[in-house]
C-alpha positions as CSV (number, residue, x, y, z in Angstrom):
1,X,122.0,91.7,60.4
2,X,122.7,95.5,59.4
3,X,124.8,97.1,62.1
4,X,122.9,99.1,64.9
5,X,123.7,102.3,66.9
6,X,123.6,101.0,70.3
7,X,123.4,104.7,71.8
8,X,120.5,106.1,69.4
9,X,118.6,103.4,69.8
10,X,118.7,103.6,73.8
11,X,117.0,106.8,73.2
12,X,114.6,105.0,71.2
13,X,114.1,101.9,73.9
14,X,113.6,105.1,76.4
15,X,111.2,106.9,74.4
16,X,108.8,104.1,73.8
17,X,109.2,101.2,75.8
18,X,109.2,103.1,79.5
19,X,106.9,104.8,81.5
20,X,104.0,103.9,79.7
21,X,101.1,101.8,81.0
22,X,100.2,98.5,79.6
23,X,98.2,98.2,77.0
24,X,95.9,96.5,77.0
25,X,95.7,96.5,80.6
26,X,94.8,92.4,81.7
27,X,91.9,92.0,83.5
28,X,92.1,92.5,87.7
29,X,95.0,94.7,87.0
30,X,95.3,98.4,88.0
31,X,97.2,101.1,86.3
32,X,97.9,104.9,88.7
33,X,100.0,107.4,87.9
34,X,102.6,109.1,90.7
35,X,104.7,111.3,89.4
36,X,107.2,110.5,86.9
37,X,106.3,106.7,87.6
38,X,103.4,104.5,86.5
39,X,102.4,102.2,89.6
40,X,100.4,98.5,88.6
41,X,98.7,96.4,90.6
42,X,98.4,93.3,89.3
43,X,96.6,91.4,91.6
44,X,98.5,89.5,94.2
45,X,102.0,91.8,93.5
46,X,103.1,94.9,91.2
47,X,105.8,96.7,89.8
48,X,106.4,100.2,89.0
49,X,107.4,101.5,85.5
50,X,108.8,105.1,84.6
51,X,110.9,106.8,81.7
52,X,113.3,108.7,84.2
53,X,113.4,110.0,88.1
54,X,116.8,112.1,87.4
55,X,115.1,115.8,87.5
56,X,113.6,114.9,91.4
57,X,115.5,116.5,94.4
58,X,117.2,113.3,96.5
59,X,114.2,113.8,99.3
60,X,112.0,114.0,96.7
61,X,113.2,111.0,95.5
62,X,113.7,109.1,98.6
63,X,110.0,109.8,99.5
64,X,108.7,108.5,96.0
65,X,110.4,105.3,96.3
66,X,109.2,104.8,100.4
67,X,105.6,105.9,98.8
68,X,105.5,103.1,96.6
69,X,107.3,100.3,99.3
70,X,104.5,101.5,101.8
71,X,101.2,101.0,99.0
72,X,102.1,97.5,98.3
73,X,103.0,96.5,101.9
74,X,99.9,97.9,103.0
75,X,98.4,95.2,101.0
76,X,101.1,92.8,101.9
77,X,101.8,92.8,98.2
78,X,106.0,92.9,96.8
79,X,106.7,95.3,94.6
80,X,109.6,95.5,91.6
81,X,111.1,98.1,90.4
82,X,112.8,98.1,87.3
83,X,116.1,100.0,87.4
84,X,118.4,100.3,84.3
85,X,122.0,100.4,84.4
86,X,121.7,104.0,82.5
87,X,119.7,105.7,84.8
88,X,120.2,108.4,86.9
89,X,120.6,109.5,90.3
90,X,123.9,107.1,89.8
91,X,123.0,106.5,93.5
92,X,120.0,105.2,92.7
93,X,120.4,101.7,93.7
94,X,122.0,102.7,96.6
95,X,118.5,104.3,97.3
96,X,116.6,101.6,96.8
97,X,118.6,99.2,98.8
98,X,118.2,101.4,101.9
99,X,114.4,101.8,101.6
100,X,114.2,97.7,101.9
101,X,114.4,96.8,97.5
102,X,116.6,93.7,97.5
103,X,118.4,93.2,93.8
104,X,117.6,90.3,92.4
105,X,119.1,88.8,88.8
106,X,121.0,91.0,85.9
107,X,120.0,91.0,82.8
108,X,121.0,92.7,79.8
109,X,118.5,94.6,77.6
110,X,119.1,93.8,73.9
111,X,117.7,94.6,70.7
112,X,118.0,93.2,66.7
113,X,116.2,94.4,63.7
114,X,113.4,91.8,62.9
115,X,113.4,91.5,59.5
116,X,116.7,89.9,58.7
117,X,115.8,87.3,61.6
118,X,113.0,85.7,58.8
119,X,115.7,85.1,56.5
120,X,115.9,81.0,55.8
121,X,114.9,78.7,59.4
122,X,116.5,76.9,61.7
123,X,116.4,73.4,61.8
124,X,113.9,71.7,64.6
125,X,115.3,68.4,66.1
126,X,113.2,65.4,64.7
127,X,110.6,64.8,66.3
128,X,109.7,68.7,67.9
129,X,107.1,71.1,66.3
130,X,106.1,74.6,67.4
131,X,102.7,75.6,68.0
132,X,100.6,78.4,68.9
133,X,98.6,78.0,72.1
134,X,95.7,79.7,74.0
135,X,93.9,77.7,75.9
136,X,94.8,77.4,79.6
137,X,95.8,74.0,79.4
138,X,98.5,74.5,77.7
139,X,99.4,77.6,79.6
140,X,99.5,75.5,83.3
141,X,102.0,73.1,80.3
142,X,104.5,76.1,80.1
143,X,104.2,76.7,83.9
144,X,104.7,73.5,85.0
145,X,108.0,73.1,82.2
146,X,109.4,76.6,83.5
147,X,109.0,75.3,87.3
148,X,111.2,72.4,86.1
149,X,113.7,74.5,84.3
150,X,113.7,77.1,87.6
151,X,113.1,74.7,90.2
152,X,110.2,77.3,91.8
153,X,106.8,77.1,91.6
154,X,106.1,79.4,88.2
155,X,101.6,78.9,88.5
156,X,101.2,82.6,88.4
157,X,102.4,82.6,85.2
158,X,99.7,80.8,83.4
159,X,97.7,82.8,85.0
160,X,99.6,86.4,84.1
161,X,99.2,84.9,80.6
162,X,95.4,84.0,80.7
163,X,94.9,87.9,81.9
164,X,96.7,88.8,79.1
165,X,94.8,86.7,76.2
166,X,91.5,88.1,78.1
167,X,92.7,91.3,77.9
168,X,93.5,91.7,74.3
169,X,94.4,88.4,72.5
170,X,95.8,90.3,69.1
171,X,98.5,91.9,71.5
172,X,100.5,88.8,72.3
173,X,101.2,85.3,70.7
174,X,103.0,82.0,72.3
175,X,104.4,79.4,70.8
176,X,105.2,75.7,72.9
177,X,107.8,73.7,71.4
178,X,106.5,70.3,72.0
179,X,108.3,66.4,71.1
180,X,105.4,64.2,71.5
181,X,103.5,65.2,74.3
182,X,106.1,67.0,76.5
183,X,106.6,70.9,76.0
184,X,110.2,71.4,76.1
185,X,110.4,75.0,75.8
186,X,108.2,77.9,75.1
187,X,108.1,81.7,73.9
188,X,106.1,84.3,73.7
189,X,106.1,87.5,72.1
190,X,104.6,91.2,72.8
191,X,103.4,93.5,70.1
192,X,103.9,97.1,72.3
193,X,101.0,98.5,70.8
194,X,102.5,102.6,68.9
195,X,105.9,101.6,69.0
196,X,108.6,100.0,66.7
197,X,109.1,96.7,69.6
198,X,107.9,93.9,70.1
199,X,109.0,91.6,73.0
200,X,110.2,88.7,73.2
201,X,110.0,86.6,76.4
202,X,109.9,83.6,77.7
203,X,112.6,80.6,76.1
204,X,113.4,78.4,78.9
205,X,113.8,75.3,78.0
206,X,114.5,71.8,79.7
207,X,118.2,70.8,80.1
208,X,117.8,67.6,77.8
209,X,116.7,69.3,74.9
210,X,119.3,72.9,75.2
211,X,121.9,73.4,72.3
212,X,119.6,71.6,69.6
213,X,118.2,75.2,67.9
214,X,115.2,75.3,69.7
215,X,115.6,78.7,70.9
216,X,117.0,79.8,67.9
217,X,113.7,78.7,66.2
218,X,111.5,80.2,68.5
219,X,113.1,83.4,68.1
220,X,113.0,83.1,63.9
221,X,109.3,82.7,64.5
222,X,108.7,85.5,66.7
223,X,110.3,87.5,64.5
224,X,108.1,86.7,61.0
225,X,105.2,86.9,63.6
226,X,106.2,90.6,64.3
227,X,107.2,91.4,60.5
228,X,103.7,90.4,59.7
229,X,102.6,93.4,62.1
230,X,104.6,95.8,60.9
231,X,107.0,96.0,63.9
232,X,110.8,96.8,63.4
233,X,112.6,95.8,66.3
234,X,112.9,92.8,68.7
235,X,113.9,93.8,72.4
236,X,114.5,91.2,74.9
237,X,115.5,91.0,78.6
238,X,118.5,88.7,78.5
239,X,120.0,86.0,81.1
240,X,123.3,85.3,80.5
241,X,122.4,82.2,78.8
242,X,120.6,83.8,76.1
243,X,122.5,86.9,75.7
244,X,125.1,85.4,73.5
245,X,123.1,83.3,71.0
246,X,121.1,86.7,70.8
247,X,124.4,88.5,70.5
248,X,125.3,86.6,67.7
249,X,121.6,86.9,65.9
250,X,122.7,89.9,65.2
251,X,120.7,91.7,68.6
252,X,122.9,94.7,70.6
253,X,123.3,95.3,74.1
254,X,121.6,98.7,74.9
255,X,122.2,98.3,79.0
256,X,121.6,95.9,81.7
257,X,118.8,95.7,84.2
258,X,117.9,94.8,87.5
259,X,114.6,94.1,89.2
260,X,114.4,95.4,92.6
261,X,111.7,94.0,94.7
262,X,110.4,94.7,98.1
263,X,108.7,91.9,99.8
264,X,106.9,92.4,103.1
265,X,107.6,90.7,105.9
């Protein structure tokens, strides 16, 4: 894969892929702008999105992040917020903690051009094929093989997936990788509607079947998937497990995230 300027393009990732409401917006969500951030509801929780918070004055800022803690537990709903590793106040976390967000995992925010990612396939082990689904029984399929691979309860997802096919089923497609009848991983991929990204998410998959290309695939077909739409660049939100087959696809790290999340007592 060509060679990518890490630092231009995290202009790039910050021009187009932040602040920005979803679009389309899934059904029985809710979009509001405050300020410099966009606030979502979506339904039983929410998160709050925004391209930068460095111009506000520390009370300012203090009072926006309380604002947004006090919305959601009014509803009893948690909240995330997305911080970056790049963004300013540095103090920012620091802010956060002390208004009640609790950090939860790191990731790393990496991006690859998607053209050279169509170049030959990998290899499926015998025996697996990958296949676009839809229907909602095959989206409670990919729940119940991500609660396995997370040991947690993962329902809402089918259901944050269902919202999104209802919403606008040209701006998404997943893929199951099934052997026989068990899906034994599954991926998804975002086509960020004006911009040059598309997303890739999902790629858990169960223990038995790891270190056999099945990620590796899944990403090779997200990619021609987002070729054919005229996208240029793949970003993903890595784990650590991911992060370096990605890194060696060819994808750059840009910065790492956190998601800060405030749940009510």
């Amino acid at each position: 894969m060509a060679d990518l300027d890490a630092p231009a393009l995290l202009a790039v990732y910050d021009a187009q892929l932040r602040g920005d409401a979803p679009d389309p917006v899934p059904v029985g969500w809710r979009v509001e702008r405050d300020g410099p951030l966009t606030r979502v509801f979506m339904g039983s929780s929410g998160f709050v999105g925004y391209r930068s918070v460095a111009d506000l004055p520390p009370d300012e800022l203090d009072a926006l992040i309380a604002r947004q803690r006090d919305i959601f537990a009014a509803l009893g709903q948690e909240v995330e917020w997305k911080w970056r590793s790049h963004d300013r106040p540095a103090d920012l976390p620091d802010r956060l903690r002390a208004a009640g967000f609790a950090p939860q995992e790191r990731e790393t925010v990496v991006v690859g051009l998607a053209a050279p990612l169509t170049v030959g396939s990998p290899e499926l082990p015998e025996g697996v094929r990958l296949r676009e689904v839809t229907q909602r029984a095959d989206l409670d399929r990919i729940a119940a093989m991500e609660g396995e691979v997370w040991s947690e309860d993962r329902g809402w997802l089918a259901d944050g997936l269902e919202a999104e096919i209802a919403a606008g089923p040209q701006a998404l497609t997943i893929l199951v990788a099934e052997a026989g009848d068990t899906v034994v991983s599954a991926g998804w991929i975002r086509y960020v509607a004006g911009t040059e990204f598309a997303g890739l998410w999902g790629g858990s998959t169960l223990e038995a079947w790891r270190r056999k290309g099945i990620y590796r695939a899944l990403v090779a077909a997200r990619a021609r998937l987002a070729v054919e739409r005229g996208y240029r660049y793949l970003q993903v939100d890595a784990s650590d497990n991911s992060r370096p087959i990605l890194e060696r696809l060819g994808f750059v790290a840009l910065t790492e995230t956190v998601p800060y999340v405030f749940t009510p007592r």
